[in-house]
C-alpha positions as MATLAB code, in Angstrom:
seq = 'XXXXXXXXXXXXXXXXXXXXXXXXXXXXXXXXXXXXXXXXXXXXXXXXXXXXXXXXXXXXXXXXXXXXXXXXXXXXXXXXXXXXXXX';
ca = [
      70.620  134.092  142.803;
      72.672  131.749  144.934;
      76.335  131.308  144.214;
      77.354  128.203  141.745;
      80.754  127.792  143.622;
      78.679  126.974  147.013;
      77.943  123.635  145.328;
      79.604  120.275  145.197;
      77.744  117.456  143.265;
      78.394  114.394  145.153;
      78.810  111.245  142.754;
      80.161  108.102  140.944;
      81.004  107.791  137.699;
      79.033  104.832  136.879;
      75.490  106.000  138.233;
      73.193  106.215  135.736;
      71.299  108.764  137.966;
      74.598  110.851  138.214;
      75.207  110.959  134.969;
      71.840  111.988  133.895;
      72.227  115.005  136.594;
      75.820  115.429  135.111;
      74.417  115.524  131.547;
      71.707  118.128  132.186;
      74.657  120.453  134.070;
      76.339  120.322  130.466;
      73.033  121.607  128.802;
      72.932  124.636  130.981;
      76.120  125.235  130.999;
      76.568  124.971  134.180;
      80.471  123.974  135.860;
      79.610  122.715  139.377;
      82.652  120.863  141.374;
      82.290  117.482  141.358;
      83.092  115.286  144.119;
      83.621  111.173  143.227;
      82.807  109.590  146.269;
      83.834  105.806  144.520;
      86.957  107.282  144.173;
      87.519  109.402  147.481;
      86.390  107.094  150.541;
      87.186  110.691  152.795;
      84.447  112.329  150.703;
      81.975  109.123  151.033;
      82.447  109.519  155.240;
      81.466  113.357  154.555;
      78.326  112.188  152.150;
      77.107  109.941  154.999;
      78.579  112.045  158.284;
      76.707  115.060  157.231;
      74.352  114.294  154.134;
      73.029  111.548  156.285;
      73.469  108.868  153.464;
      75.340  107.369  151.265;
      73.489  107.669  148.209;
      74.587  109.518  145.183;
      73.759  111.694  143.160;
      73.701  114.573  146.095;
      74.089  118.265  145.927;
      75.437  120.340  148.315;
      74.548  123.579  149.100;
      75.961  126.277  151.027;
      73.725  129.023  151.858;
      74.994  132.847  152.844;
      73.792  132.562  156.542;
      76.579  129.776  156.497;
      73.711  126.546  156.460;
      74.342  123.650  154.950;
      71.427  121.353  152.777;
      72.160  118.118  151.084;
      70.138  117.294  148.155;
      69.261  113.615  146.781;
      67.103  113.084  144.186;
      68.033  113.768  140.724;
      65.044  114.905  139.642;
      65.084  117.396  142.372;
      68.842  118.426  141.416;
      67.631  119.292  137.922;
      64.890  121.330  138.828;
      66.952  122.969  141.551;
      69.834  124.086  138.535;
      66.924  125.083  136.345;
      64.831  127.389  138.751;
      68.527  129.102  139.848;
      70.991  129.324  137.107;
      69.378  128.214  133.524;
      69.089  130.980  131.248;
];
């Protein structure tokens, strides 16, 4: 099972897509640092510099072997939480 603290969830507080990711977090339980890019223009130039965009929501994900993956869709976030960590 990957570690939960190698994951920062990449949003804005008014994006409905963000919240609905945030919301489903709740249901499992699940505290994953946050990261308010409307709020934090330094973590927006990160989101873009090495996400490769600027849309939100994104996870990232830091595997053992020290790789990096940036994940956009919410959808895909979801599933990704549920398949790893819901019990």
């Amino acid at each position: 099972m990957p570690d939960l603290n190698a994951h920062n969830l990449y949003h804005k507080n008014y994006c409905p897509f963000c919240l609905k990711v945030r919301a489903a977090l709740k249901m499992m339980n699940l505290d994953v640092a946050l990261v308010d890019v409307g709020a934090d223009r330094e973590a927006y130039q990160e989101l873009v510099t090495e996400g490769g965009r600027g849309m939100v929501p994104c996870l990232r994900i830091e595997h053992d072997n020290g790789t990096v993956e940036w994940m956009y869709e919410s959808d895909d976030i979801i599933e990704y939480f549920e398949e790893n960590f819901a019990k």
